[in-house]
DONU-203698 format. One record per residue (C-alpha): residue number from 1; x, y, z. Coordinates in nm, 2 decimals, padded with zeros to 4 digits. Layout:
REM residues N
 resi     xx     yy     zz
  NUM      X      Y      Z
...
This chain:
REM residues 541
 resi     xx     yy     zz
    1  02.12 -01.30 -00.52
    2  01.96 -01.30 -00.16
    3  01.88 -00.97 -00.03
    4  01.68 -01.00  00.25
    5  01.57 -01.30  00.46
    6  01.27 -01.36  00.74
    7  01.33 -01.69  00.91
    8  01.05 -01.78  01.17
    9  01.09 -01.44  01.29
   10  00.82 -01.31  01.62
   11  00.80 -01.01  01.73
   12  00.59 -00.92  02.03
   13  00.47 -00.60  02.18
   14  00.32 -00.71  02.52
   15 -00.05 -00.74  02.42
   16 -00.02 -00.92  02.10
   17  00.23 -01.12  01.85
   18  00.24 -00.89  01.57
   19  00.48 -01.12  01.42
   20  00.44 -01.52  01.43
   21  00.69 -01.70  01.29
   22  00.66 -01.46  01.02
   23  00.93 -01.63  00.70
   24  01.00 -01.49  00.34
   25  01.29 -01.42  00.13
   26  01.35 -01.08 -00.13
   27  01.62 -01.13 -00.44
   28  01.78 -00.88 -00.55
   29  01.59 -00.60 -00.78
   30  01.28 -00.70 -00.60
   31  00.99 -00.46 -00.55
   32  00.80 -00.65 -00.31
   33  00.42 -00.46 -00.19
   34  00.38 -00.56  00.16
   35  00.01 -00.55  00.23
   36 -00.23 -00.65  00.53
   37 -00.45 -00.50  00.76
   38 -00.41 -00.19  01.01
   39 -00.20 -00.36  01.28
   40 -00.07 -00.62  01.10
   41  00.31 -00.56  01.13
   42  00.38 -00.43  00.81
   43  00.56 -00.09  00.92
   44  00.77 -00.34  01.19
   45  00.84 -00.53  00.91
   46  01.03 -00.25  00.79
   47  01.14 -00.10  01.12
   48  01.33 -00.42  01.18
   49  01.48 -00.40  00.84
   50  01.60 -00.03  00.92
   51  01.73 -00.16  01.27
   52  01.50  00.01  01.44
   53  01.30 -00.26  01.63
   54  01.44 -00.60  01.65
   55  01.28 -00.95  01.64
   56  01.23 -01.11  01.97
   57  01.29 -01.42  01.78
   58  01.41 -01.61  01.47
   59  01.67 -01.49  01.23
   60  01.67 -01.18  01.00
   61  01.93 -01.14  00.74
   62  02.02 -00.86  00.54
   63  02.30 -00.88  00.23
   64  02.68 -00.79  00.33
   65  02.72 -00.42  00.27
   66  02.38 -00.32  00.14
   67  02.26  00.00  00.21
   68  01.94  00.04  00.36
   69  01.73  00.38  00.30
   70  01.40  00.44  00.47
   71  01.07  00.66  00.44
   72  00.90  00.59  00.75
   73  00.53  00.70  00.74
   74  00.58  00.98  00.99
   75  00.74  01.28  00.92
   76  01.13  01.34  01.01
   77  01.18  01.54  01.31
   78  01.49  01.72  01.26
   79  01.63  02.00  01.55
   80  01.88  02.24  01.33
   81  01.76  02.53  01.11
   82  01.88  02.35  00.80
   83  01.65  02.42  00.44
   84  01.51  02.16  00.21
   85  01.84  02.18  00.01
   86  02.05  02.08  00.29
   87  01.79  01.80  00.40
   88  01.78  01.64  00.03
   89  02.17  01.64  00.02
   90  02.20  01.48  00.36
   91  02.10  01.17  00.14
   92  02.47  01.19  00.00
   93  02.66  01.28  00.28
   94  02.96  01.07  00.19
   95  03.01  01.14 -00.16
   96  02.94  01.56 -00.06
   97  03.19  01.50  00.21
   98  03.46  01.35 -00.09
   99  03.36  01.66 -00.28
  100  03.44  01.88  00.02
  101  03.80  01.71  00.03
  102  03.83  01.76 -00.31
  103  03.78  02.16 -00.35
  104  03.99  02.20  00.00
  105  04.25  02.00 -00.18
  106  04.22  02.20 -00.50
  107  04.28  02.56 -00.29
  108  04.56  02.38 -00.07
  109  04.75  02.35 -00.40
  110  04.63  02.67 -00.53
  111  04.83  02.84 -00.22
  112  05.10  02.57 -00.10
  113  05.49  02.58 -00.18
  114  05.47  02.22 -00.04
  115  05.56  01.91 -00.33
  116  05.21  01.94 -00.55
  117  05.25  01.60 -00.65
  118  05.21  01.46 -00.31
  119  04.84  01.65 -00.32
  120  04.81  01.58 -00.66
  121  04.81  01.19 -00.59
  122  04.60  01.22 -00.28
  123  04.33  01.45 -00.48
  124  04.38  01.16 -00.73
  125  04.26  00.87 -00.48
  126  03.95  01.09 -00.34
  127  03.85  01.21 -00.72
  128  03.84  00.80 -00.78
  129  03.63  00.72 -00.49
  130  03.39  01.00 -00.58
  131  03.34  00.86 -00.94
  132  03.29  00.52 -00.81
  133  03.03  00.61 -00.62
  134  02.88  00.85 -00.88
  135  02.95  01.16 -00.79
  136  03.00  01.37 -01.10
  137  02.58  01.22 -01.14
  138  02.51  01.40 -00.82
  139  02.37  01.72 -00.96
  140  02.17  01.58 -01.23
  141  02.04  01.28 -01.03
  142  01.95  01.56 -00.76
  143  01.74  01.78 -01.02
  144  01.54  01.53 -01.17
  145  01.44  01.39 -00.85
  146  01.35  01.76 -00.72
  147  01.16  01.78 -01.04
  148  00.97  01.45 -01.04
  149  00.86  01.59 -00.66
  150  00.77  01.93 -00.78
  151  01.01  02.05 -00.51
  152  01.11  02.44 -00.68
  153  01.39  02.64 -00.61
  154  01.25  02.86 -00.40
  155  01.08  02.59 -00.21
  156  01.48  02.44 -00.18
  157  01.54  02.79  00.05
  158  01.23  02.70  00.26
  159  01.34  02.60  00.61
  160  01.27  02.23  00.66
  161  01.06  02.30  01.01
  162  00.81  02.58  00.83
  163  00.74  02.32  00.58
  164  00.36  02.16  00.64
  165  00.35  01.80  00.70
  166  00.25  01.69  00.32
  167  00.57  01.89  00.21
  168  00.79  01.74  00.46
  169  00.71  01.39  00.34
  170  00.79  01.48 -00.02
  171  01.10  01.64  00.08
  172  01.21  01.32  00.27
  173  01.10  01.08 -00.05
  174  01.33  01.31 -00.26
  175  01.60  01.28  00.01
  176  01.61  00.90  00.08
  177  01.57  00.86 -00.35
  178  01.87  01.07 -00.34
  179  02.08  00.82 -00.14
  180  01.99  00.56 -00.41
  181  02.03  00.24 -00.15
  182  02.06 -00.10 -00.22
  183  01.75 -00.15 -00.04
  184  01.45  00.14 -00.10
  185  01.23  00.11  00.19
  186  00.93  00.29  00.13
  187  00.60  00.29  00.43
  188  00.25  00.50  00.21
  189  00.50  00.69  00.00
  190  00.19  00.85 -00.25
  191  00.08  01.01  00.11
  192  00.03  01.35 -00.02
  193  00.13  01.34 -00.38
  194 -00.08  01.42 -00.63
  195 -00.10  01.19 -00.95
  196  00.13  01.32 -01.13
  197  00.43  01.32 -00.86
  198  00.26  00.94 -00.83
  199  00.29  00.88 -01.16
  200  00.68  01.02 -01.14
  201  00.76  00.77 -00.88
  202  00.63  00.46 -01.02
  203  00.88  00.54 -01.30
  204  01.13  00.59 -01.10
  205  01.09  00.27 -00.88
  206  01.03  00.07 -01.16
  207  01.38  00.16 -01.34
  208  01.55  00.15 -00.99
  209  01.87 -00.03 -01.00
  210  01.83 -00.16 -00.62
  211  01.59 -00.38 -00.42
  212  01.29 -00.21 -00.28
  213  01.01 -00.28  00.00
  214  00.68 -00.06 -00.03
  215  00.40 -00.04  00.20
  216  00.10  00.13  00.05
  217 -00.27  00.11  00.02
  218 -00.28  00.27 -00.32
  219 -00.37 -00.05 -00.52
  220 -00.29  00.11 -00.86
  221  00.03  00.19 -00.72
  222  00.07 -00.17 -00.62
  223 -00.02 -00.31 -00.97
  224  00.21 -00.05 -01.13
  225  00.55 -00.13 -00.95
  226  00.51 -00.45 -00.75
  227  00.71 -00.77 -00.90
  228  00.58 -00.94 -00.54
  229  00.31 -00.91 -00.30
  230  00.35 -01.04  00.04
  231  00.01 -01.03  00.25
  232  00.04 -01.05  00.63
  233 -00.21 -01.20  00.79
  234 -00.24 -01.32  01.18
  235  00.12 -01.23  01.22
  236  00.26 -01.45  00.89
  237  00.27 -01.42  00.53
  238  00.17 -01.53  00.22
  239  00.35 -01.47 -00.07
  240  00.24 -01.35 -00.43
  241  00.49 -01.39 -00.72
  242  00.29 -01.08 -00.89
  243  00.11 -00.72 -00.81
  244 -00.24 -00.69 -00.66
  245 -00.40 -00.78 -00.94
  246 -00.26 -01.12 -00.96
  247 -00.26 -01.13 -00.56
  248 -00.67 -01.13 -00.55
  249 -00.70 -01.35 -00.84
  250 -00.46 -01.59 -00.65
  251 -00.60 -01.50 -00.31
  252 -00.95 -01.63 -00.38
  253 -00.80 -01.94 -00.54
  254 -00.62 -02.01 -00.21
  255 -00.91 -01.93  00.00
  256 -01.13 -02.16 -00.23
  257 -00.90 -02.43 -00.17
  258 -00.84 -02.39  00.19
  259 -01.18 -02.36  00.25
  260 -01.22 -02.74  00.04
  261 -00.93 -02.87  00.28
  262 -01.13 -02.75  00.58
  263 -01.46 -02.92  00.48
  264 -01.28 -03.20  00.33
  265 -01.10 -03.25  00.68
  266 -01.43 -03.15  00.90
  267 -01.57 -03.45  00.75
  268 -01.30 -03.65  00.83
  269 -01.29 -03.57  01.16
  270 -01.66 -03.60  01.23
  271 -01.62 -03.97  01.09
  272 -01.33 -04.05  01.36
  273 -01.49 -03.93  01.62
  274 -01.83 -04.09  01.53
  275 -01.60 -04.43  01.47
  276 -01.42 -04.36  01.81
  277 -01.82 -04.32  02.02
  278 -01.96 -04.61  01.81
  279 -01.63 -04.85  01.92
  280 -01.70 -04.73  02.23
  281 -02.05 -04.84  02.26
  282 -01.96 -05.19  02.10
  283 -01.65 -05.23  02.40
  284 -01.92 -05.12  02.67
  285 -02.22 -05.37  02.55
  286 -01.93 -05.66  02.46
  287 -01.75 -05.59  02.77
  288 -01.44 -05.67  02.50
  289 -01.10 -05.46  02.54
  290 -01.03 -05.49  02.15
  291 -01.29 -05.23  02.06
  292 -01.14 -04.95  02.33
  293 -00.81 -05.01  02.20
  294 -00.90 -04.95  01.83
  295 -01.08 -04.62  01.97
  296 -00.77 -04.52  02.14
  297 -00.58 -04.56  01.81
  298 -00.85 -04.34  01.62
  299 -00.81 -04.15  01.89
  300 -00.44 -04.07  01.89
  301 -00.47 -04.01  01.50
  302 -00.75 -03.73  01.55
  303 -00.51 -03.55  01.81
  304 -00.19 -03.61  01.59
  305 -00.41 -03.46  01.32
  306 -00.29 -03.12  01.18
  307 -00.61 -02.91  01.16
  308 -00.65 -02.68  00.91
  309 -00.83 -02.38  01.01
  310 -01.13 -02.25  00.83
  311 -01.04 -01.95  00.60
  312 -01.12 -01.64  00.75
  313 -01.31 -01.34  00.48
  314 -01.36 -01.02  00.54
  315 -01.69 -00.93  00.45
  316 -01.87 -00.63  00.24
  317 -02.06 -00.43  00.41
  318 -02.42 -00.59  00.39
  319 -02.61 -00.28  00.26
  320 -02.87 -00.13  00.04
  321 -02.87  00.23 -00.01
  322 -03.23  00.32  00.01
  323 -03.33  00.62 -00.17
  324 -03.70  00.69 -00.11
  325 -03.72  01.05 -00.28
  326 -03.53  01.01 -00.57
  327 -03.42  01.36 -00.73
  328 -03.50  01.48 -01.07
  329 -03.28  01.44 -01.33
  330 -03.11  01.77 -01.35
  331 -02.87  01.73 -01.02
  332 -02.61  01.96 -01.01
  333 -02.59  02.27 -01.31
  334 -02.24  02.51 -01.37
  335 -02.28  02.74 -01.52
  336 -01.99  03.03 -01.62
  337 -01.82  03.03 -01.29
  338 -01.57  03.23 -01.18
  339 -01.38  03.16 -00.86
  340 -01.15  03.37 -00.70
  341 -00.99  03.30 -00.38
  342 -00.78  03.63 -00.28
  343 -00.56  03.67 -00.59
  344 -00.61  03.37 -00.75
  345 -00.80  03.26 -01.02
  346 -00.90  02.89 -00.94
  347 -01.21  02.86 -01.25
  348 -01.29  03.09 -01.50
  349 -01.59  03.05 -01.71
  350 -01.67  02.69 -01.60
  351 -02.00  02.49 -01.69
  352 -02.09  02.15 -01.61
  353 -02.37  01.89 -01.60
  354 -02.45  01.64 -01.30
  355 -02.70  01.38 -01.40
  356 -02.89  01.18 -01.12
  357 -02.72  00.84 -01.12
  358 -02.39  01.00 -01.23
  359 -02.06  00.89 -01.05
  360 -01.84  01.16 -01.11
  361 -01.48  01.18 -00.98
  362 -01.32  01.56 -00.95
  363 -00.92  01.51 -01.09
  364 -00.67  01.77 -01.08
  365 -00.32  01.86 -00.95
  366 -00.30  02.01 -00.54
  367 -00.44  02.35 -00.55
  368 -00.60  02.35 -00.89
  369 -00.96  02.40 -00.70
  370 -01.10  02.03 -00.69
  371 -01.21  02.09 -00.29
  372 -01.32  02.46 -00.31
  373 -01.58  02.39 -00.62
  374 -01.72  02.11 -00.37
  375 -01.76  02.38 -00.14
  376 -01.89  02.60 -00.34
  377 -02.16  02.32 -00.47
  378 -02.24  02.28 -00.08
  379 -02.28  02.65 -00.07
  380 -01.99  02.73  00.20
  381 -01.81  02.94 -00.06
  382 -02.01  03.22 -00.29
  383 -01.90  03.19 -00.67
  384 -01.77  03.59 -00.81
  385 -01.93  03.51 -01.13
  386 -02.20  03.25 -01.28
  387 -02.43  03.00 -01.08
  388 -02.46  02.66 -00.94
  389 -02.85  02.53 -01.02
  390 -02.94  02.27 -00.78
  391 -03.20  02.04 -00.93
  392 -03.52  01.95 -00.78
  393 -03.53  01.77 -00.49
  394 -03.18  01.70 -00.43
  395 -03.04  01.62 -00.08
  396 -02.70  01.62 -00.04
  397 -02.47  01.41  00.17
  398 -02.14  01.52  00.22
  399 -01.81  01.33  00.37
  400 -01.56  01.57  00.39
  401 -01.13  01.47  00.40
  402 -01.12  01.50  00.77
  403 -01.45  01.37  00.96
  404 -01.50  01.48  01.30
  405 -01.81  01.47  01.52
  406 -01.92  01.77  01.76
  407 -01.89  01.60  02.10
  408 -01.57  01.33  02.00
  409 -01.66  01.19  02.40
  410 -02.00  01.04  02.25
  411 -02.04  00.67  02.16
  412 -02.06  00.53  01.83
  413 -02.46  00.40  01.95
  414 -02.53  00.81  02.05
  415 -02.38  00.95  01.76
  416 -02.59  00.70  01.54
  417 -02.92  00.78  01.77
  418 -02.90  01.12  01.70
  419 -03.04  01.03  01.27
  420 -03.15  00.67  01.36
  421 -03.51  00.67  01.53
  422 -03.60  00.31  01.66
  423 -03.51  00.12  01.98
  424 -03.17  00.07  02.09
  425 -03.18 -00.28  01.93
  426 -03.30 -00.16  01.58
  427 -03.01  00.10  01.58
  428 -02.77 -00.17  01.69
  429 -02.86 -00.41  01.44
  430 -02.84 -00.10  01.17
  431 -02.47 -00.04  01.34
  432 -02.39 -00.42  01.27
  433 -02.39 -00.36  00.93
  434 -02.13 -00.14  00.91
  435 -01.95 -00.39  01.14
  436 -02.01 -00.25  01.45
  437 -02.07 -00.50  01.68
  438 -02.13 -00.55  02.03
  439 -01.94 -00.35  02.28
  440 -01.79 -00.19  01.99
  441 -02.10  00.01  01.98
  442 -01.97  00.20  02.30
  443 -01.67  00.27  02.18
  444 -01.60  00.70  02.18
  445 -01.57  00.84  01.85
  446 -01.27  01.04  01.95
  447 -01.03  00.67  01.94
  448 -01.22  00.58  01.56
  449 -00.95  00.52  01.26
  450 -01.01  00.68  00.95
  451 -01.25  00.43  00.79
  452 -01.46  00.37  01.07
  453 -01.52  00.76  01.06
  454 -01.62  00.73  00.73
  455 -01.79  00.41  00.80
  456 -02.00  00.59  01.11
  457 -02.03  00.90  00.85
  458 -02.19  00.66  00.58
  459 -02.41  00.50  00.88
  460 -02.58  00.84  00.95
  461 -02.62  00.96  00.59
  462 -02.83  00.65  00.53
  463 -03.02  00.76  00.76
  464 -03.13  01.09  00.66
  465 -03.24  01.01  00.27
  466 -02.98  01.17  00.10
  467 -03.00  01.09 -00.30
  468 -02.66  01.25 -00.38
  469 -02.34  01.20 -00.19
  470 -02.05  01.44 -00.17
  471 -01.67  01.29 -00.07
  472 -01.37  01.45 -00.07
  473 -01.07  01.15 -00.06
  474 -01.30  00.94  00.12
  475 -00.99  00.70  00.12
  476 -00.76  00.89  00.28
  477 -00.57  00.68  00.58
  478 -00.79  00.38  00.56
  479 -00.62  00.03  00.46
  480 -00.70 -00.16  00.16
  481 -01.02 -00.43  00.29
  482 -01.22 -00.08  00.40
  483 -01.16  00.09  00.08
  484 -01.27 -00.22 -00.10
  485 -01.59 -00.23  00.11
  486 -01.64  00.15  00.09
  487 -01.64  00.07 -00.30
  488 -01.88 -00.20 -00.30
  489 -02.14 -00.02 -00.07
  490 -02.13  00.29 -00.34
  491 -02.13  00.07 -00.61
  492 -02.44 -00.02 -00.51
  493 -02.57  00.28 -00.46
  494 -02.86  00.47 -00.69
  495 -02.81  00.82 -00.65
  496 -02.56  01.05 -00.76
  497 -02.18  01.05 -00.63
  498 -01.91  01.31 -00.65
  499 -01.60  01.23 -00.53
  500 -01.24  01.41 -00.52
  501 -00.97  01.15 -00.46
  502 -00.56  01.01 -00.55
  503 -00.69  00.68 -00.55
  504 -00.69  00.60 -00.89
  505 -00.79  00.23 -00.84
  506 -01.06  00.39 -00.62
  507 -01.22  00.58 -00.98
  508 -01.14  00.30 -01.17
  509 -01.44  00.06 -00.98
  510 -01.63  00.37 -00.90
  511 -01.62  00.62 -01.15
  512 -01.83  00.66 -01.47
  513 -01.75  01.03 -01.55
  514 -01.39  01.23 -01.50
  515 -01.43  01.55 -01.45
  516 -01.05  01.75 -01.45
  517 -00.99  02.10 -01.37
  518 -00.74  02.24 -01.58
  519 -00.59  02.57 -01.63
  520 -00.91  02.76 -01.48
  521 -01.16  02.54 -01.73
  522 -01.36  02.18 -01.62
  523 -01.33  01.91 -01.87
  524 -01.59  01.63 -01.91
  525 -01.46  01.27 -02.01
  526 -01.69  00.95 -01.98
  527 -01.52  00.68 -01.83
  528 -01.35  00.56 -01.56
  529 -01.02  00.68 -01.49
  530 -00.82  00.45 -01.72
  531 -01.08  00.54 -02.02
  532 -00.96  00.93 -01.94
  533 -00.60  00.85 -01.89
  534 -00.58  00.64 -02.25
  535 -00.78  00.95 -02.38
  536 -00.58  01.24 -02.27
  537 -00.26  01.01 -02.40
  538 -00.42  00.95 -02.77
  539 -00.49  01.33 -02.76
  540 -00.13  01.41 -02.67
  541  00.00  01.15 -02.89
């Protein structure tokens, strides 16, 4: 059955068409991954769906009496003192308002000399509608959703507006799950879930009994739920009968084959309008009307002609890591740490290894001590027991979560002067390989998106030697053609990376050691991050 359909549908907001005649269709049980660029019109894609924003042009349709529920990127404002209970259970608010009718009808008869069987056949018809729409499911539905989002009881008494902003996003993914729409729409749900709750919500979506629409940049996300992938692109789309996976295999095919269609075409259309000059010629020397008409004709064709446009590629950053004082082999030595932080134990009696070369990724669950042991390895936070032995020669790079720069009023160019010695022009063409280019150069680092900060932040560490990199979820906020060239630059890289991130598609390319902090200990598996999630499954199994 049709869910949802995009018919030559625009959308405009004054600078630029976001949406260009953007058409595509969903059936029902779909779980369509919308992907594209920063700015590409994914989240108004959904907006419009909620009826939020509406398209200037073209027709949108949406199934008769579907329900529509929406996780919008941002957080939910909401004015009352109300807790996270009363915030999940606003997702019900019609069957809780049956339930309501029910008890009030339960007391009336309780106390009433009035005719019960009047209220009896009214409670009757209410009691009906509420087990039509599931309502004797409610509770259980409601604690294995708060369970799957690692929402506690005590965090249910919490007043929504003391909540921080990661919390209030996994408070409003439990509340719009537990409306169960017919249409799920879901803009970076994983924002601020660890891999577990991840994990807990790709089962969930994929045994969904409804349609649903999710906008994310976690790729392993994407392969894990998505039945369709839709990539927006210069305001239309492309569809994918698959996940991301099958989207890139299919991707390059298309771009292989457009780019054949182009050349193919080029060459036909250098022919005509060689043909058209050379009949030309002859007309001018013969002084004979037959040859201008028959250039005419070729003319008319050529302009008639439906050019196809040359495929556009993003590409990987050009660069080579340069490591010209290598470090020795020992790089980074635990040994029995203890940390405490106030009245918690984060590790106890912790050792580890760090081998030059190593790309190591730090897993664990929120608060298990992933970012404070990279601290501590930077030497910001002062172990209570035990040592970290820093090898010979080791210079250490560090991107931190949230990059900022001292003076955010300074260019791009002045921030990258301040490692980069050279002229202007040899710091520019450095810049251009990061894909800053031009007057781009100039722009202020204050109005940078997340990966061109950690673009910039890659830019400058180049510049300084370093032979071991630090990153703490280097691909936090940054869409999915930046991560991919983030991965290919580090790939390439010679030195020693240690990285903390959610991405798990991220470790996959990148990773060849998982390091997990458990339970107070470290625990070493070689690997990426699919090698350490078959092995801690075996083990359990």
């Amino acid at each position: 059955m049709l869910e949802i359909g995009f018919n030559n549908v625009k959308k405009n907001f004054g600078y630029k068409d976001i949406l260009n005649g953007l058409s595509f269709e969903v059936i029902s049980g779909d779980r369509l991954a919308i992907i594209g660029k920063n700015g590409s019109g994914k989240t108004t894609i959904l907006n419009i769906l909620a009826n939020i924003e509406t398209a200037d042009s073209g027709l949108v349709t949406i199934r008769n009496n579907a329900t529509v529920g929406y996780l919008k990127q941002t957080e939910e404002i909401i004015e009352d003192e109300v807790n996270v209970n009363d915030v999940i259970k606003t997702g019900q608010k019609e069957l809780m308002n049956l339930e309501k009718k029910m008890l009030d009808i339960a007391k009336e008869m309780e106390n009433s000399n009035c005719e019960i069987s009047k209220l009896l056949k009214q409670y009757e018809r209410i009691q009906n509608e509420y087990i039509a729409g599931g309502g004797y499911e409610l509770e259980e539905s409601f604690n294995k959703i708060c369970t799957g989002c690692k929402i506690s009881k005590e965090m249910l008494e919490k007043s929504y507006n003391m909540l921080s902003g990661g919390e209030k996003t996994i408070v409003n993914i439990a509340r719009v799950l537990y409306s169960k729409p017919d249409i799920l729409l879901l803009d970076e749900p994983t924002n601020h879930l660890d891999v577990q709750a991840t994990e807990w919500l790709e089962g969930f979506i994929k045994k969904y009994n409804g349609t649903v629409i999710i906008i994310s940049h976690d790729r392993y996300f994407i392969d894990k739920v998505a039945t369709k992938t839709l990539l927006i692109e210069n305001g239309v789309g492309e569809l994918y009968y698959g996940n991301y996976s099958y989207f890139l295999k299919e991707d390059e095919k298309r771009v292989m084959s457009q780019f054949e269609n182009y050349k193919n075409q080029q060459k036909q259309i250098k022919a005509m309008e060689e043909s058209i000059k050379k009949l030309r010629e002859f007309g001018t020397r013969a002084g004979n009307e037959m040859f201008f008409k028959r250039a005419f004709s070729i003319q008319k064709r050529l302009e008639k002609l439906d050019v196809t446009q040359r495929p556009i590629t993003e590409k990987a950053i050009p660069l080579n890591f340069e490591i010209k004082n290598r470090s020795g082999k020992n790089v980074i030595g635990i040994k029995d740490l203890e940390i405490v932080l106030g009245n918690r134990v984060l590790l106890n009696n912790a050792n580890m290894n760090i081998y030059y070369g190593d790309k190591v990724c730090l897993l664990g669950k929120n608060g298990s001590g992933k970012s404070t042991l990279i601290k501590t390895i930077l030497g910001e936070i002062k172990p209570n027991i035990g040592e970290i032995i820093i090898g010979s020669n080791v210079n250490i790079g560090y991107i931190p979560q949230k990059i900022s720069f001292e003076n955010e009023q300074n260019t791009i160019l002045s921030i990258f002067g301040e490692y980069c010695k050279g002229t202007e022009t040899q710091k520019r063409s450095k810049l251009a390989r990061f894909m800053f280019n031009g007057e781009n150069v100039f722009k202020k680092v204050g109005n940078l998106s997340g990966g061109e900060r950690v673009k910039l932040k890659l830019a400058c560490l180049m510049e300084q030697d370093v032979n071991c990199i630090v990153l703490d979820e280097p691909t936090n906020h940054i869409d999915i053609n930046t991560r991919e060239t983030l991965e290919d630059t580090l790939k390439e890289y010679k030195g020693t990376i240690i990285f903390v991130t959610h991405d798990r598609y991220f470790a996959n390319k990148l990773a060849g050691k998982i390091i997990e902090i458990n339970n107070k200990k470290i625990y070493e598996f070689m690997g990426n991050y699919d090698d350490y999630k078959n092995k801690i499954i075996y083990e359990v199994t």
